[in-house]
C-alpha positions in Angstrom: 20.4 35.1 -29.6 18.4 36.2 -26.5 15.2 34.9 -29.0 17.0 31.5 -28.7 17.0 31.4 -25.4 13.5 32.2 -24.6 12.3 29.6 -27.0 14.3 27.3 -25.6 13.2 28.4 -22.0 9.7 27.9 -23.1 10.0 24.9 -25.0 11.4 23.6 -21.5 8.5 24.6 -19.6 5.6 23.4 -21.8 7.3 20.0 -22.0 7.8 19.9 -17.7 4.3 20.5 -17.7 3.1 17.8 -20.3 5.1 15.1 -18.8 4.5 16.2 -14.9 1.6 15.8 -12.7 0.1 17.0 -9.7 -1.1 14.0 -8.8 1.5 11.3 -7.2 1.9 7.9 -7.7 2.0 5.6 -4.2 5.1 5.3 -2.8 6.8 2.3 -0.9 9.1 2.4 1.1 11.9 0.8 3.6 11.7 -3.3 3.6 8.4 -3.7 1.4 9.8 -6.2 -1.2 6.1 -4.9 -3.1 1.9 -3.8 -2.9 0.2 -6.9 -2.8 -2.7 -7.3 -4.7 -5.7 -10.0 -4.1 -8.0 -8.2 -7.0 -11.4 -7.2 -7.3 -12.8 -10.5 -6.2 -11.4 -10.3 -2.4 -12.7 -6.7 -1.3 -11.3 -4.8 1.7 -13.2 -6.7 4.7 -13.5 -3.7 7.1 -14.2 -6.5 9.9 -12.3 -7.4 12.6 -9.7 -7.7 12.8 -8.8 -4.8 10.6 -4.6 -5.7 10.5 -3.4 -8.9 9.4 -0.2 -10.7 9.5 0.4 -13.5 7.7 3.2 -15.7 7.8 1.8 -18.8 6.5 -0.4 -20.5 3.8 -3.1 -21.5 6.5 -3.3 -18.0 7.8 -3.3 -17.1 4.2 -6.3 -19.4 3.4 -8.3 -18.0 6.2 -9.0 -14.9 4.0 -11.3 -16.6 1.8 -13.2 -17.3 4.9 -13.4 -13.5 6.6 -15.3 -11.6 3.5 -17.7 -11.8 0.7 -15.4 -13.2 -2.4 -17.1 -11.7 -5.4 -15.7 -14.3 -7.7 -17.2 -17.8 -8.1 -13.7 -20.5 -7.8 -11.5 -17.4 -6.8 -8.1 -18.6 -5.5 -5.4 -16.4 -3.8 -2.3 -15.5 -5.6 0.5 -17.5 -4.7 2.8 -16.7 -1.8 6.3 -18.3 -0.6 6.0 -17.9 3.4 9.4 -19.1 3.4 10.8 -15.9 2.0 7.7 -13.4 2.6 5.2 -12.6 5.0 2.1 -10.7 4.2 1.0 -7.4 6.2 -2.8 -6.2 5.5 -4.2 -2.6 7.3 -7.6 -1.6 6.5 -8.3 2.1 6.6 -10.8 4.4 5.5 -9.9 7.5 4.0 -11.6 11.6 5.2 -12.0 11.7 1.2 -10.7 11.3 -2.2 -6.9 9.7 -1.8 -4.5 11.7 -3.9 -1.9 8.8 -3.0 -0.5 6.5 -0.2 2.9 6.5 1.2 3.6 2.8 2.9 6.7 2.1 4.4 7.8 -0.9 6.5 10.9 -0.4 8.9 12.6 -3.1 10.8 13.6 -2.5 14.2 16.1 -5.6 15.4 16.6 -3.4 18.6 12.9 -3.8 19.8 12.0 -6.9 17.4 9.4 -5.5 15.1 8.4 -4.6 12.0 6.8 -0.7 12.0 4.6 -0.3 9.1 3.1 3.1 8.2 0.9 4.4 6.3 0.2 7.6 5.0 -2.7 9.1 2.7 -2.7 12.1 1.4 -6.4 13.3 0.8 -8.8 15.9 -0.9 -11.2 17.6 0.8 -14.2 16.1 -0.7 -16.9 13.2 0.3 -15.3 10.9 -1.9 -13.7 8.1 0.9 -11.5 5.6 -0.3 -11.3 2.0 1.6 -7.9 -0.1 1.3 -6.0 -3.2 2.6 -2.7 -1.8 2.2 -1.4 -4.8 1.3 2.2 -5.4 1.0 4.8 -8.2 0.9 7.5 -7.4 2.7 10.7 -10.2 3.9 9.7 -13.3 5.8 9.0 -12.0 9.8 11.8 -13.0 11.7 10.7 -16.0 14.9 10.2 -13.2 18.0 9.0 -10.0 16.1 5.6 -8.1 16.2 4.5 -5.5 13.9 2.7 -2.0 14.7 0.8 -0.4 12.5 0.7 3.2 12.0 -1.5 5.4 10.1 -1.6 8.8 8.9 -4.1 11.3 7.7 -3.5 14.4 5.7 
């Protein structure tokens, strides 16, 4: 009987560690409907400005405009500004990113969106750049967004 057990026990255990990792996945958080994602062919720009906020198709266009598109006839994915607005953070990471942790809050007391980021690194010299983008609900008329960003 006790043999049982301790079979069982280890079967357990070898099969937590076969379908477990150390490393994370990214996590979202608070009012981000989802991660955005332009592709390869629109690379992080790294120029200023370095946080974007889009509420609109023309704002959206302008992003063709601000980097180097690697692909010839690239267009944008498409967006409904009636129902989303688009938040973009650029950051540069002290080494290799294990994950991210983005989370947008919505503060009606102060009238903004907070959105934070938070990378979780390895010690090493491989640096990661991102946009961080993420659709999250249309910005209400009257609100700003902060960014916040986080380094472990």
């Amino acid at each position: 009987m006790k043999y049982k057990y301790t079979k069982l026990l280890f079967t357990l255990i070898v099969f937590m560690l076969l379908f477990s990792s150390c490393e994370k996945e990214d996590i979202f958080e608070g009012i981000i409907v989802k991660e955005f994602d332009t592709g390869y062919c629109l690379p992080p720009f790294g120029n200023e400005p370095n946080e974007y906020i889009i509420t609109n198709d023309s704002l959206y266009q302008d992003l063709l405009t601000l980097g180097t598109v690697v692909c010839e006839d690239y267009t944008l994915p498409e967006i409904d500004f009636a129902t989303y607005s688009l938040l973009g953070k650029f950051t540069v990471s002290d080494g290799e990113v294990k994950y991210y942790k983005r989370e947008v809050i919505k503060d009606v007391g102060s009238l903004k969106y907070t959105y934070k980021i938070y990378m979780k690194c390895k010690n090493n010299s491989k640096a990661a750049v991102s946009m961080n983008w993420v659709l999250v609900p249309k910005l209400p008329a009257g609100y700003s967004v902060e960014f916040i960003v986080n380094k472990d």
